[in-house]
C-alpha positions in Angstrom: -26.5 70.3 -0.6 -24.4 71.3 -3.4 -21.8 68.9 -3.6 -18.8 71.5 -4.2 -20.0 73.1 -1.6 -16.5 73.0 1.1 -14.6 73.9 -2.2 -16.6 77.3 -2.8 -16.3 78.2 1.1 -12.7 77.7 0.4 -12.7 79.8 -2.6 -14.9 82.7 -0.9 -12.8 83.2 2.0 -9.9 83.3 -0.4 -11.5 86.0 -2.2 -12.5 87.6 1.3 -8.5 87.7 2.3 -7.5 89.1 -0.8 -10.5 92.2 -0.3 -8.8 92.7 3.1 -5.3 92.6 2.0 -6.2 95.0 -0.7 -7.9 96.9 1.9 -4.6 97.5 3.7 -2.7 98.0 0.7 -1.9 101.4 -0.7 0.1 102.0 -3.5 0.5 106.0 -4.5 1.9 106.9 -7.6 4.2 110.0 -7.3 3.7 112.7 -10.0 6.0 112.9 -12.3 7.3 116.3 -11.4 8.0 114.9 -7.7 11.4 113.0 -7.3 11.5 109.7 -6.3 11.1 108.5 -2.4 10.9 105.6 -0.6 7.9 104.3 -0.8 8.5 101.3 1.6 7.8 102.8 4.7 4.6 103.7 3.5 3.7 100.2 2.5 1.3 98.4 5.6 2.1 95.3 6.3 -0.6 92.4 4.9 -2.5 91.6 8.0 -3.9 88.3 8.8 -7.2 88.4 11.1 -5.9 87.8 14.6 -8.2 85.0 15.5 -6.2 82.3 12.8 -2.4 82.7 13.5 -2.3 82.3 17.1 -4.5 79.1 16.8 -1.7 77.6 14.8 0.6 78.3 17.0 -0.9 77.2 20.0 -1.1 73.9 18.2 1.7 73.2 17.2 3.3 74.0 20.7 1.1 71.6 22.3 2.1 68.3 19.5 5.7 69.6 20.8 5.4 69.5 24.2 3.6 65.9 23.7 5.9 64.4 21.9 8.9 65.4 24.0 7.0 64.7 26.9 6.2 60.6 25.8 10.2 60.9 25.3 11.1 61.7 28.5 8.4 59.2 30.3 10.3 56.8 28.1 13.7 57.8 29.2 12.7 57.2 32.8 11.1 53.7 32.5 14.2 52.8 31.4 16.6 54.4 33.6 14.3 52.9 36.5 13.7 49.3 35.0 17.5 49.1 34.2 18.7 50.1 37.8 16.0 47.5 39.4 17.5 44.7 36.7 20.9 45.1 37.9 19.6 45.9 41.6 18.1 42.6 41.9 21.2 41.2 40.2 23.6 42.7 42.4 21.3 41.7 45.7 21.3 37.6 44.6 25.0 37.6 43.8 25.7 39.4 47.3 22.9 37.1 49.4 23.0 33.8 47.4 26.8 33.7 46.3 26.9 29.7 45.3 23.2 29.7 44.2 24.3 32.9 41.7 27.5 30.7 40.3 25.2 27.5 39.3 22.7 29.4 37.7 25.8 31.2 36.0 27.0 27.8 34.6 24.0 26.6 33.3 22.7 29.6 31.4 25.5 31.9 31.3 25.5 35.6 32.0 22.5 37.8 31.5 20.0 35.0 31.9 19.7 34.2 36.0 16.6 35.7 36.4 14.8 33.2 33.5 17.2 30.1 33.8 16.7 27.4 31.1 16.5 23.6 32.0 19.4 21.5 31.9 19.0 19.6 29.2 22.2 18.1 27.1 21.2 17.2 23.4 23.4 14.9 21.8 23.7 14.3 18.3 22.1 12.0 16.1 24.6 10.1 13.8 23.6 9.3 10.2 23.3 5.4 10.7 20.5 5.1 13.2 18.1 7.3 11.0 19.6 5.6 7.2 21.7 7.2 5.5 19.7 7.0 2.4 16.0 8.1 1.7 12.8 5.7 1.0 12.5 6.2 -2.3 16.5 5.5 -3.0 15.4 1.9 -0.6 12.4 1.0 -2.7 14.5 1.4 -5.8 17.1 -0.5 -4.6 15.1 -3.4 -3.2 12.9 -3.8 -6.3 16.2 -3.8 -8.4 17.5 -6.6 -6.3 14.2 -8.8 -6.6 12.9 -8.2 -9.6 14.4 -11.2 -11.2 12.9 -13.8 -9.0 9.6 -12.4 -9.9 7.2 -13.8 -13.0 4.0 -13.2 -14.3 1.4 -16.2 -14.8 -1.0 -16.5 -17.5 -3.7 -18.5 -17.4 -6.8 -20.6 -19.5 -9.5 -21.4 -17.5 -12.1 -23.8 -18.3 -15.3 -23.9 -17.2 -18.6 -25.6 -18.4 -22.1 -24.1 -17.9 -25.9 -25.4 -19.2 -28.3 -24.0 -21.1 -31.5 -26.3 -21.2 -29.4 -29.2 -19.5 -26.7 -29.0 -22.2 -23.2 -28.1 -21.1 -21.9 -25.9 -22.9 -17.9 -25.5 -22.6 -15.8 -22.1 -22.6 -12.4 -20.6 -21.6 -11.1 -17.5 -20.4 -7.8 -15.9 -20.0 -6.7 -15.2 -16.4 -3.7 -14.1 -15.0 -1.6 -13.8 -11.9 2.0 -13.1 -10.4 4.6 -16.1 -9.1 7.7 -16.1 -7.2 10.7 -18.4 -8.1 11.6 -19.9 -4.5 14.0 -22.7 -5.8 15.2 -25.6 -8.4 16.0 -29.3 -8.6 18.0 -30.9 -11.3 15.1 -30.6 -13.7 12.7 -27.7 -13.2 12.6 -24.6 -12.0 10.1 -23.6 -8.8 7.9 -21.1 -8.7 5.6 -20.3 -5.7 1.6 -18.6 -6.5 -2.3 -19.1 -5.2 -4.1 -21.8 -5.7 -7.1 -19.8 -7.2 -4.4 -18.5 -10.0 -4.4 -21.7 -11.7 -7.5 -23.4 -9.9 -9.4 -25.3 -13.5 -6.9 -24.1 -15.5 -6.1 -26.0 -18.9 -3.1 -23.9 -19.4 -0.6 -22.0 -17.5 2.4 -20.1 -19.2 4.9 -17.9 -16.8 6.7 -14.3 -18.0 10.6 -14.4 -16.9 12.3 -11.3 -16.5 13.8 -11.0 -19.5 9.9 -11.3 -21.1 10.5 -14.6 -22.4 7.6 -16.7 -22.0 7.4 -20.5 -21.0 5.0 -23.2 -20.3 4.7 -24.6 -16.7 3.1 -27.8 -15.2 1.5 -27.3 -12.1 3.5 -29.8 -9.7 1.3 -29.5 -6.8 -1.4 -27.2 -4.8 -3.2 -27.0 -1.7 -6.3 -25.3 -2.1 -7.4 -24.9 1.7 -3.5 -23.2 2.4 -4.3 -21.3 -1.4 -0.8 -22.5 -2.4 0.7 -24.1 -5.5 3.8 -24.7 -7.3 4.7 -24.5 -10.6 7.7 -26.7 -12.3 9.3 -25.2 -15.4 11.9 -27.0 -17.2 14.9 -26.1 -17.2 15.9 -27.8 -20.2 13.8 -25.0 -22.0 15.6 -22.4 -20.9 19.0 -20.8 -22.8 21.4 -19.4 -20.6 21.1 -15.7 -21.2 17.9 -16.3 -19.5 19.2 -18.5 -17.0 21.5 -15.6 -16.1 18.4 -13.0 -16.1 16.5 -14.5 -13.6 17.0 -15.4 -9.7 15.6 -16.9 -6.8 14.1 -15.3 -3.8 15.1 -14.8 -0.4 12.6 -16.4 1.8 12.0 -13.9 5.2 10.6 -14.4 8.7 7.1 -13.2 8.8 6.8 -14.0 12.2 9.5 -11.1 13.3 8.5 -8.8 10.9 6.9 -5.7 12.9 3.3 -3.9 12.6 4.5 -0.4 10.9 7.4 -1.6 8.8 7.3 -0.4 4.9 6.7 -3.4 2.5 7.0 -3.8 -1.0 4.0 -5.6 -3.5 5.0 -6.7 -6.8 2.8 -8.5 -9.0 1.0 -8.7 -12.2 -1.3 -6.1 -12.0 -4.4 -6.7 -14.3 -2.0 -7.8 -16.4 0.3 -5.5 -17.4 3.3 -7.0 -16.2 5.5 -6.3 -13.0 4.1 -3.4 -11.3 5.6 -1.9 -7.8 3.0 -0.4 -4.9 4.5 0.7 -1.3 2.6 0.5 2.0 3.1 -0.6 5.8 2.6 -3.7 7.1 -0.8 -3.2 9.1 -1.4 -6.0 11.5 -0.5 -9.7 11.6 -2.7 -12.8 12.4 -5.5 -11.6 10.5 -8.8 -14.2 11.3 -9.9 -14.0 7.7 -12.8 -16.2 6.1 -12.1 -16.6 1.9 -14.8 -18.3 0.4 -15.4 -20.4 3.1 -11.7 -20.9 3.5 -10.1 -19.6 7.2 -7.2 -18.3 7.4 -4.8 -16.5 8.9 -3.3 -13.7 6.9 -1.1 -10.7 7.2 -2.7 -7.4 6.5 -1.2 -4.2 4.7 -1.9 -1.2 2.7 0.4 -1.8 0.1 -2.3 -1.6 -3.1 -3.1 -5.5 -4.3 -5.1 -5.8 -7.3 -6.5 -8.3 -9.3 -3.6 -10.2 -11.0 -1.4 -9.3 -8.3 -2.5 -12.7 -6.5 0.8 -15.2 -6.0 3.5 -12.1 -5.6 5.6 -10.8 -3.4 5.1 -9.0 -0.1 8.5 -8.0 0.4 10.3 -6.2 3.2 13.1 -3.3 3.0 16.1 -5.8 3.3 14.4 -7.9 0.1 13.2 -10.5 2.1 9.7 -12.1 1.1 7.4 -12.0 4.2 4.2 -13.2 2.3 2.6 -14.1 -0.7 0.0 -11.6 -1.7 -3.5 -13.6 -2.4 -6.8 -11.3 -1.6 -8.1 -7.5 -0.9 -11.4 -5.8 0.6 -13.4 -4.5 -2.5 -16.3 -2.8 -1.0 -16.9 1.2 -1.8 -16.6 2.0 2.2 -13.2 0.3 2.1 -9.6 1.2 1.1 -6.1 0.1 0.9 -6.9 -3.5 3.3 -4.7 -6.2 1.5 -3.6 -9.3 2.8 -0.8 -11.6 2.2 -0.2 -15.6 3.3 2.5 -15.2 6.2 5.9 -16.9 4.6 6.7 -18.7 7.7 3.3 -20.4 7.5 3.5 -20.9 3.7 7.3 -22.5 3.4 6.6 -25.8 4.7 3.4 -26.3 2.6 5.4 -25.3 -0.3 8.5 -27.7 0.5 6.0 -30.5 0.5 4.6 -29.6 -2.8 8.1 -29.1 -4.2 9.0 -32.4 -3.4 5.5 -33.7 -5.1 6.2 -35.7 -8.7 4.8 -34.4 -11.6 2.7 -37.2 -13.4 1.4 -37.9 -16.5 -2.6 -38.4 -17.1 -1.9 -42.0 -17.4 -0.1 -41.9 -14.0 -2.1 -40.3 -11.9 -4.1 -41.7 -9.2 -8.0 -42.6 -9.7 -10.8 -43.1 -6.9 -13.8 -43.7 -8.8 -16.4 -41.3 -7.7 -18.4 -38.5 -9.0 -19.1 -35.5 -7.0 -21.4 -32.8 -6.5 -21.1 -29.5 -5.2 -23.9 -28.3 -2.5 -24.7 -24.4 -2.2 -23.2 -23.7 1.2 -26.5 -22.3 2.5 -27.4 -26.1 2.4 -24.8 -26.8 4.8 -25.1 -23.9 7.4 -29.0 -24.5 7.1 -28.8 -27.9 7.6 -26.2 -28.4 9.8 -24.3 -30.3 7.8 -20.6 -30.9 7.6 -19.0 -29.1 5.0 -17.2 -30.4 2.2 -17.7 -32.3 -1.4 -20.6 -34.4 -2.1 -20.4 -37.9 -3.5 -23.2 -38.4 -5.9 -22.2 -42.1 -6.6 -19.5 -44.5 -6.9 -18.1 -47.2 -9.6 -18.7 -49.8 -9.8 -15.3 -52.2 -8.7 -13.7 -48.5 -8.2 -11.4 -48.1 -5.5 -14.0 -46.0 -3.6 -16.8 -48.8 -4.1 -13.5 -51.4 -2.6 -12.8 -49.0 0.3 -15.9 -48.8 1.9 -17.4 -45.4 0.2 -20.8 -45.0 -0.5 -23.3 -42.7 -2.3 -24.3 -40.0 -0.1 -20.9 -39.9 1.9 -18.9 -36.4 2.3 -15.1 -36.5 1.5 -14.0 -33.5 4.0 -10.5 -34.3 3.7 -7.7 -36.1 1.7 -4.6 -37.4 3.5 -5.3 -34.5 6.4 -6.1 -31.3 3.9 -9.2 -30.5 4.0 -11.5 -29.7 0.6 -14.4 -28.1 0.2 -14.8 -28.4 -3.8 -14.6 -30.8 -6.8 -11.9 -29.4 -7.9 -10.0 -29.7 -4.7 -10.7 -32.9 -4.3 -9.3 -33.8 -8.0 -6.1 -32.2 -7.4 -5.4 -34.1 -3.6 -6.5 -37.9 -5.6 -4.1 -36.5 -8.9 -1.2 -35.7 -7.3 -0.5 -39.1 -6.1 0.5 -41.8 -8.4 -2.0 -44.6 -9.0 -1.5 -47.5 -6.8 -0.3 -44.9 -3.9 -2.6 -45.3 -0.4 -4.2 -42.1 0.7 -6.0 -41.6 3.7 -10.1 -40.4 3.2 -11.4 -38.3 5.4 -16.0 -38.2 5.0 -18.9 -37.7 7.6 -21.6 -40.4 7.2 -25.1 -40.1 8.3 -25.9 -42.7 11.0 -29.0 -42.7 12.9 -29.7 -39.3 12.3 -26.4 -38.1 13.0 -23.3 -37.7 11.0 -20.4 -39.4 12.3 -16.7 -39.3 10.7 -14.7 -42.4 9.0 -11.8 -42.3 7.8 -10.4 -44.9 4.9 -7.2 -46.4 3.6 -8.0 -46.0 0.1 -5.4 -47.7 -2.9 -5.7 -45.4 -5.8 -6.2 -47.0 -9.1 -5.4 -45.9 -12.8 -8.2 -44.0 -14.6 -9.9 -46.7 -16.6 -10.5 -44.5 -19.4 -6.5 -43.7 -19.7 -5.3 -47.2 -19.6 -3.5 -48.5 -22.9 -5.7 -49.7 -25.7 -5.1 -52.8 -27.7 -2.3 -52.0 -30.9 -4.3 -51.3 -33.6 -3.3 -52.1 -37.1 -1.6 -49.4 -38.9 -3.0 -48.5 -41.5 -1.8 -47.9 -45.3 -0.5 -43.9 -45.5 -2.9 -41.8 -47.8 -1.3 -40.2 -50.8 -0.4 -36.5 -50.0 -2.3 -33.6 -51.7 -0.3 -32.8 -54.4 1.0 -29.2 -54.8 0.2 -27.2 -58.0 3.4 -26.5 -59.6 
């Protein structure tokens, strides 16, 4: 089909009208000799074929009498749904006079037919939602704690064989602290016990970025505690006057859902701030062999931020941040040592005295550390290994014997070498300490426990005065 083929139609049955008008069209030209007449009566009118007009027409008409018709339906819904609206309304009032006048109290006029519940709303006043937002109450809170916060650094030593030769190394390390007091020598700062676990150097981060070395003054490794004593005969007093000490909280009040506050020395890079919720308490929670109970959060805790602060809105610290679930199926479970559990561990090793090498206690054994497989398969007691004893040490005088296990020293357990070092060190030499092992007998292991008198390390005791002898000539200096 020719495509243009409506438009020629169209154009033919133009053409078509203007044959037929031309058809009924006659114009005469009078002669010239013939005056002038009117020609307009002899002019037909154009005709239209008769079977197009009236169609038109008829249509038109109808749209009209449509459209006025929907106009008047219109008009009478109305007029009949407004008289039944105030017909009903005029019946209730006129039947049900006192059931009209509560209905008119409650909703007011125009609404008895849909009343609304009775309901009073009072308002809220700005001090039982805060009158500031949570960003504006982290800021403020970190602002106010900041100072009692530090960074640790760390040297770890450690010693590993190649072909049965040790072979000695250290690494750097790192972790956060908290200051939680001071005596009229040092200054006491709170962290983990793994933060500075066979360490040969520890070195703290004030706020004002001065940096100081620290003595550890005594840990719990079972409790993952420690404190650290720095001097405050090292310290000038624009530092003295940059730094603060911590508000100690109630852990045990704190509730599941409240917003915390981490800060710690994330991988490193100094003070870093992370928000969460606290997300359950009394955590059952198994660290290298360790129980314990811990609070649990979603604040972000990474590595370095072990020995901070878990604080709440009013600056309070509720825990001491110390491990995190790494695994790829798991995110944002953190845990922090409860405070109220963690301050009376920490006022017994602030009280602790700091002691030299040549004042520290000595028992006189050396120790091994089993896989722990050994001791789940076997079924033995867990704890450290005594691989032998000296001879005339105080172990050998107390009743200790090759093969023994020390589970605990003066009540806290240890599970390591390096625990058990730290429980015998922190005591002065000639102190009695209580030894807690399991003994096989029979068979079967059985526990003893021993009054041991701690002696001085034989290898630290004072040498005979040697002779001094004659200076050597300095080296000479070219001139």
């Amino acid at each position: 089909m020719d495509p243009n083929y409506e438009n020629t139609r169209i154009d033919e049955s133009m053409n078509n009208t203007e044959e037929v008008m031309r058809e009924h069209i006659t114009v005469s030209t009078p002669p010239a000799d013939v005056p002038p007449q009117d020609v307009s009566a002899d002019i037909p009118e154009a005709t239209v074929p008769e079977t197009i007009a009236p169609v038109k027409k008829k249509k038109e008409h109808k749209a009209l009498k449509k459209f006025f018709g929907c106009i008047g339906l219109a008009a009478c819904f109305g007029i009949v749904a407004g008289g039944a609206f105030f017909g009903v309304r005029y019946a209730v009032t006129r039947l049900f006079p006192q059931k009209a006048a509560q209905m008119e109290e409650v909703t007011g006029p125009g609404d008895i037919l849909f009343p609304k519940p009775n309901v009073t709303i009072s308002s809220t006043s700005t001090s039982e939602v805060g009158d500031t937002d949570a960003t504006e109450t982290v800021a403020s809170v970190v602002e106010q704690t900041m100072p009692a916060m530090v960074s640790v650094q760390t040297v770890q030593s450690s010693v590993s064989y190649f072909w049965g030769q040790p072979i000695a190394s250290e690494q750097e390390g790192g972790g956060s602290g908290i200051i939680i007091g001071s005596n009229e020598q040092d200054l006491l700062i709170a962290t983990n016990y793994h933060v500075i676990e066979n360490t040969s150097s520890v070195k703290v981060i004030l706020a004002d970025n001065t940096t100081h070395n620290v003595t550890v003054k005594g840990s719990d490794a079972a409790a993952d505690l420690a404190i650290l004593a720095l001097p405050l005969s090292g310290l000038t007093q624009e530092t003295l006057d940059s730094i603060d000490v911590a508000v100690l909280g109630d852990s045990d009040s704190a509730r599941i859902g409240q917003m915390v506050i981490a800060i710690g020395n994330a991988l490193g890079y100094g003070p870093t701030v992370t928000v969460g919720y606290l997300s359950a308490k009394d955590r059952e929670i198994t660290i290298e062999g360790n129980d314990m109970v811990l609070l649990q959060t979603n604040a972000a805790i990474n590595s370095g931020n072990s020995g901070g602060a878990l604080i709440n809105t009013k600056g309070e610290v509720i825990g001491i941040n110390n491990a995190k679930l790494t695994r790829t199926d798991i995110e944002g479970i953190c845990f922090a040592i409860p405070i109220s559990k963690a301050t009376p561990i920490l006022e017994d090793l602030m009280t602790r005295e700091i002691l030299t090498d040549e004042e520290k206690g000595y028992l006189g054994v050396t120790v091994s550390e089993l896989d722990s497989a050994i001791f789940r398969d076997y079924n033995w007691p867990e704890g450290v290994y005594v691989a032998s004893v000296s001879k005339d040490s105080a172990a050998e005088k107390s009743g200790i014997y090759q093969g023994d296990i020390i589970t605990h020293v003066n009540g806290e357990q240890v599970t390591t070498a390096n625990q058990l070092v730290n429980s015998v060190t922190s005591n002065r030499y000639g102190t009695v300490v209580e030894i807690t092992l399991q003994r096989i007998v029979n068979g079967k292991f059985e526990e003893f426990t021993y009054s041991v008198t701690l002696q001085q390390n034989p290898e630290l005791l004072a040498s005979p005065e040697e002779t001094p002898e004659s200076p050597s000539p300095e080296r000479s200096e070219p001139r």
